[in-house]
N, C-alpha and C positions, 0 to 999 in steps of 0.2 A: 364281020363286025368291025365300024368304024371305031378309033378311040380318039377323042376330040381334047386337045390340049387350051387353059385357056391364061394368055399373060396372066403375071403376080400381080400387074397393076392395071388387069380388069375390071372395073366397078369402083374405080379407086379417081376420084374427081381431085386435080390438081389444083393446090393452094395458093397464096399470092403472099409473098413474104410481106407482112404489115411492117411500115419500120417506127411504128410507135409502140408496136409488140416487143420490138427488137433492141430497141431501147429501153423498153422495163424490165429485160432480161437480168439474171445475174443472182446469186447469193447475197444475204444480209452483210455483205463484208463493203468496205471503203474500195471503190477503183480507181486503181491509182491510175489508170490512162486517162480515164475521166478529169483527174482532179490536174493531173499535168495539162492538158488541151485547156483548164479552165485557165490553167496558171501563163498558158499562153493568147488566151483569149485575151485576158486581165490586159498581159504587157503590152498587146497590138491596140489597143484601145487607151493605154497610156500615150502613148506614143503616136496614136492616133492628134488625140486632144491637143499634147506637149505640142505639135507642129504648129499651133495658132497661137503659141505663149505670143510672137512680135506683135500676132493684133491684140492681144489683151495687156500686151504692155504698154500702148498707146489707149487704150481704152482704161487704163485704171491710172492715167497719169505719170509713165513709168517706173511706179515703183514696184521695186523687183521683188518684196516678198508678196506685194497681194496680187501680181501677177501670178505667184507660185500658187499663192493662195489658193486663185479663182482654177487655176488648170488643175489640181488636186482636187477640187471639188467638182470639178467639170468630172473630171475623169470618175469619180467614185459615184457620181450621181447615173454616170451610163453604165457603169457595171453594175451598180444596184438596179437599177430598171430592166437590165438585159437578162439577170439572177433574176430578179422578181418575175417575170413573165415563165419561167421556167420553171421555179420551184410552184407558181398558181397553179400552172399546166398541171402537174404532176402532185400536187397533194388537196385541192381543192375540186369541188364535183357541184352539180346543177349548175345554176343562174349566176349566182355569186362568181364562180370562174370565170364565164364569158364577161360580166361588168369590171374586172378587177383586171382579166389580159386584155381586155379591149382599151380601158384607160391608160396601164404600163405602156402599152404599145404606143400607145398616143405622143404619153408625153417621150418617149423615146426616141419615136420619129422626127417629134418638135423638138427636140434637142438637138440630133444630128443634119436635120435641115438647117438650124440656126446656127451653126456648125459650118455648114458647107455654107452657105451665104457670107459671114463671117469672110471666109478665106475666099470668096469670089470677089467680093467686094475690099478685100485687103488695101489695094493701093488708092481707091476714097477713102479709108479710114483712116490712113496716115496721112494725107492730105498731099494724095496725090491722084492719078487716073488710072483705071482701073486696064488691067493688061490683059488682051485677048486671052494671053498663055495661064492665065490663073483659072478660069474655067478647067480645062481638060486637070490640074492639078488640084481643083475642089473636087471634080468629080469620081478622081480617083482616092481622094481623102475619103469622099462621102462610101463607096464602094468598100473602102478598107474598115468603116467605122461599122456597117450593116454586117460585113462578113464576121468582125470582132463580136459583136453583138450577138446573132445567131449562134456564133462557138459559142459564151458563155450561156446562151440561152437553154442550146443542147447540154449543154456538161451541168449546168444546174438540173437540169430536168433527170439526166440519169442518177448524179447524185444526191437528189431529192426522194432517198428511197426507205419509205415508210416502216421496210424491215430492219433498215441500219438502224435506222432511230430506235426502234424496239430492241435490237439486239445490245446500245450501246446501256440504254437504260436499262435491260435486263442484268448488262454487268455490272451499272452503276447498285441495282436492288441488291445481287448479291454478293458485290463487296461489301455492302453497308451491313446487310444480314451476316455475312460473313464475321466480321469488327461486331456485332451484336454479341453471337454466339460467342465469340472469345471471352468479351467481358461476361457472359451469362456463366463461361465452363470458369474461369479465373473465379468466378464467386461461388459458385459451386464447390468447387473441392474446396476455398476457404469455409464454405458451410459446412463441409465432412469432415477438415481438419479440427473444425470448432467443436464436433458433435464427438471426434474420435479423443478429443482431450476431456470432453465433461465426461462421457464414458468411464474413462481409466480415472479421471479422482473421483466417479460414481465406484466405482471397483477398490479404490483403496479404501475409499469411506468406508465400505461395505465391509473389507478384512479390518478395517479400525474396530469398527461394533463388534464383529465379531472374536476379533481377539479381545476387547473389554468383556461380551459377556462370557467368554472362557474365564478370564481373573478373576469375574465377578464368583463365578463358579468356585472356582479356588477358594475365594476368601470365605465361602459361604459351605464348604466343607470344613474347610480350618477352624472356622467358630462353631460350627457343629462338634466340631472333633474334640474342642476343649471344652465345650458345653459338656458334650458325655464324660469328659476326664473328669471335671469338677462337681458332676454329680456321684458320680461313683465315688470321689475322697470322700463327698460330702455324705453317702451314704457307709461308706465304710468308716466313720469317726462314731460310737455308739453316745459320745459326750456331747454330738451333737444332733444326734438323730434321733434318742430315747431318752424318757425321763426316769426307767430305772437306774441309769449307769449315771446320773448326775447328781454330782455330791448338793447337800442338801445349801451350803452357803452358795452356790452357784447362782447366778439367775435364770431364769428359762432362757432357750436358745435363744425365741424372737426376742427376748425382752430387753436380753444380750445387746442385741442385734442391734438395735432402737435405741439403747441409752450411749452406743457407741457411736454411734450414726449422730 
């Protein structure tokens, strides 16, 4: 009897690492390698731009703040388009993504070709002739301005992650909930503290009446008590309880009673 062995990774059809798979990787947490690579993208794309300040300061009439101006906005309008085509990618779906990357792209491209012409054409716009050697150094600007681009593109797209956002807003819900519940227990025990004080002056009210109708008690024996004294004298006097024992000049008791009165 043969006994036939067969590989562990028989029947087992091999994969092709996807790297847009590979890039939606990861936990709801912030990556900070991500967000470094974006902070490096950002500065080569500064610095990209910054290298054309001489023609834009011939073009805005040398003045030196709206030269600064125009390269700060240069600069922030290519990292916003190069962000925007990354964060579309990665949280937008159907039709709408392809019309919204396809435009960013656009005007991206037309920014950085207007870019490299700009610096190709550098020495006609200062009013001079244009130097073979400024070619091979636009096109190395242009190279550096698409690779700057592409990093922020990527690092937006990995940081573009629908679980951070949910997770930051979930700790936004429950600090808020959190600060809710404080002020709800803070009023709470003031509502127990409130109910445990009417309580105990319910409770002394309560020994109040009841120590009254004890006195009352008292006072209501004590008047019984001389009630029965003063009928017993009153029964034990025969001068006033019988008319045999009443002398004859006397008046009757009530009659006593009445003319005194």
């Amino acid at each position: 009897m043969s006994i036939t062995t067969m590989s562990p990774h028989a029947g087992v059809t091999p994969t092709r690492m996807n790297p847009i798979r590979w890039l939606e990787q990861g936990g709801p947490y912030l990556n900070v390698i991500a967000l470094v690579l974006l902070a490096v993208g950002v500065a080569t794309q500064s610095v990209d731009v910054t290298l054309a300040k001489g023609v834009l300061d011939v073009v805005v009439n040398g003045s030196e703040a709206l030269s600064w101006a125009v390269a700060v906005g240069l600069t922030a309008a290519a990292c916003a388009l190069a962000a925007g085509i990354g964060v579309e990618l990665r949280t937008t779906e159907g039709l709408a993504r392809r019309w919204v990357v396809a435009s960013l792209v656009v005007v991206w491209l037309g920014l950085g070709t207007s870019l490299f012409l700009v610096r190709y054409n550098e020495g006609s716009i200062i009013g001079g002739s244009n130097d073979p050697a400024d070619l091979p150094i636009a096109a190395l600007m242009a190279v550096l301005y698409l690779a700057a681009g592409l990093d922020i593109a990527i690092q937006s797209y990995v940081l573009a992650n629908p679980r951070m956002g949910a997770l930051w807003i979930s700790g936004a819900l429950i600090g808020r909930y959190e600060r809710r519940h404080r002020r709800t227990a803070a009023l709470l025990h003031a509502v127990r503290e409130a109910l445990a004080d009417h309580s105990s002056a319910l409770s002394r009210l309560d020994e109040s009446y009841r120590a009254g109708l004890h006195l009352i008690d008292a006072f209501e024996a004590d008047l019984k008590d001389h009630a029965r004294l003063a009928m017993t004298a009153h029964l034990g006097d025969p001068a006033r309880s019988s008319q045999i024992y009443r002398r004859p000049h006397e008046p009757a008791p009530i009659a006593a009673e009445a003319g005194s009165r």
